[in-house]
ZAMARGU-4260 file (C-alpha; in steps of 0.2 Angstrom, whole numbers, plus 5000, padded with zeros to 4 digits):
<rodrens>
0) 5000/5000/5000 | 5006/5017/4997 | 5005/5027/5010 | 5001/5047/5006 | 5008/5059/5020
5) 4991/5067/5021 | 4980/5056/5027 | 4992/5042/5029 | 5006/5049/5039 | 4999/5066/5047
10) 4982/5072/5047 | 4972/5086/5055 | 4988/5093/5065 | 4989/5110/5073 | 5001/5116/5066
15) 5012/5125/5078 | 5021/5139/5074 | 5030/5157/5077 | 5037/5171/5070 | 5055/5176/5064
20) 5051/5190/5076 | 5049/5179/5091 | 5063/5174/5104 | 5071/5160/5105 | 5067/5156/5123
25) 5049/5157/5120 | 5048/5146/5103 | 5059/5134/5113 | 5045/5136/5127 | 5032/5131/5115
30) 5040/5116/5110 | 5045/5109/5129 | 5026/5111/5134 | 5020/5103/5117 | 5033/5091/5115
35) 5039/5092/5099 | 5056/5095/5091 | 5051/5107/5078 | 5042/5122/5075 | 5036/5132/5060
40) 5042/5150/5057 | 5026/5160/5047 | 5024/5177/5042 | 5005/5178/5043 | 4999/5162/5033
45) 5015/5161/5022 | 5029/5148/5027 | 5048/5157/5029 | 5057/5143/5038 | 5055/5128/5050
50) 5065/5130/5067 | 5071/5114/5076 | 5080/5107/5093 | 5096/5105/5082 | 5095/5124/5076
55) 5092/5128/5093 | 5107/5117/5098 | 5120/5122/5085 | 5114/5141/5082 | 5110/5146/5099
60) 5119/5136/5113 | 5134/5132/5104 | 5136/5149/5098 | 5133/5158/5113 | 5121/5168/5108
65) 5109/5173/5122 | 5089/5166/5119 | 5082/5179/5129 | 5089/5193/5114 | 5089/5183/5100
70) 5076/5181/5085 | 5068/5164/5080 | 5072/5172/5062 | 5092/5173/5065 | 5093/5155/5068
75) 5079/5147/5059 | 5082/5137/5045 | 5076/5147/5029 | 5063/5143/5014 | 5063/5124/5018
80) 5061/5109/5008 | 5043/5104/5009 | 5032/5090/5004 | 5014/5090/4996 | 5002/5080/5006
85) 5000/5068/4989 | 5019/5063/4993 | 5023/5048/4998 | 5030/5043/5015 | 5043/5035/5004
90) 5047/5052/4998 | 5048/5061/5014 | 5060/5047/5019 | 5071/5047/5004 | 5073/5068/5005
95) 5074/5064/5025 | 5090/5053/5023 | 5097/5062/5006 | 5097/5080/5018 | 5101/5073/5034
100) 5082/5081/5041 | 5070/5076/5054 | 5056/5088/5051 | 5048/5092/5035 | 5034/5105/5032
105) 5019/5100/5022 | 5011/5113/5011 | 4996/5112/4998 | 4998/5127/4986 | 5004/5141/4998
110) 4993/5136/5012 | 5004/5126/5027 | 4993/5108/5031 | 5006/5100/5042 | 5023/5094/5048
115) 5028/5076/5047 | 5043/5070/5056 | 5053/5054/5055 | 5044/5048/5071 | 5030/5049/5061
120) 5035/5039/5049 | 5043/5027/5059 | 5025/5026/5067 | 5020/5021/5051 | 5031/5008/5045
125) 5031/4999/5061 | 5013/4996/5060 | 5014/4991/5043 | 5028/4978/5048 | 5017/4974/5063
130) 5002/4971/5052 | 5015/4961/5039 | 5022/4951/5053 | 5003/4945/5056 | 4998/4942/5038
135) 5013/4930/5036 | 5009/4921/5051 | 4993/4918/5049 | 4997/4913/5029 | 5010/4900/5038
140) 5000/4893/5052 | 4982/4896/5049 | 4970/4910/5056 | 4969/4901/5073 | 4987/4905/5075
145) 4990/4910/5092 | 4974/4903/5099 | 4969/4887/5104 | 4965/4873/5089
</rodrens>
């Protein structure tokens, strides 16, 4: 089966997001209390970047510059690669790996619909190996594997 990021892999998100004017400390705030590593950057409705743990990491802390001064825009990650929700989860894994990112924006058009990470699409393929795992047992040893014959 192919599996379509929207409604597949992500569907009916809130999107969370910030503005290139925003503070570091605050979008890393949002993403402590709604667990999640990543974060879009929008002006108004219009997607300019995508602002993650590892920017936070390598842009901020690592450089010294201080959260409570600096801009989400400084360190964001600018005009991202994104994926249409008619993508494939193989395709999200593909430019995942060939880029080395964990986040990817998903945009219809101009209009922002989601943000599907590689947890997501683990989530995904585990339960298609699950579901796999079960089809082959039950080819191999009848439908009352498991159970008493």
């Amino acid at each position: 089966m192919v599996r379509k990021i929207v409604p597949d892999v992500i569907s009916g998100q809130t999107l969370l997001k910030v503005s290139p004017r925003d503070i570091v400390r605050d979008a890393a705030r949002l993403m402590r209390d709604k667990k999640v590593a990543a974060l879009l950057v929008m002006e108004g409705e219009r997607l300019v970047g995508i602002v993650t743990e590892r920017d936070m990491t390598a842009r901020v802390i690592a450089a010294g510059l201080n959260p409570d001064t600096a801009a989400v825009g400084d360190i964001m990650t600018a005009n991202p690669d994104t994926l249409a929700p008619t993508d494939t989860a193989v395709d999200a894994i593909t430019m995942m790996r060939k880029s080395n990112y964990r986040h990817l924006p998903v945009v219809e058009g101009a209009r922002v619909v989601g943000m599907v990470s590689v947890r997501d699409l683990y989530a995904i393929y585990n339960t298609e190996l699950e579901q796999d795992l079960k089809d082959r047992n039950a080819f191999i040893y009848g439908e009352s594997y498991g159970g008493m014959n």
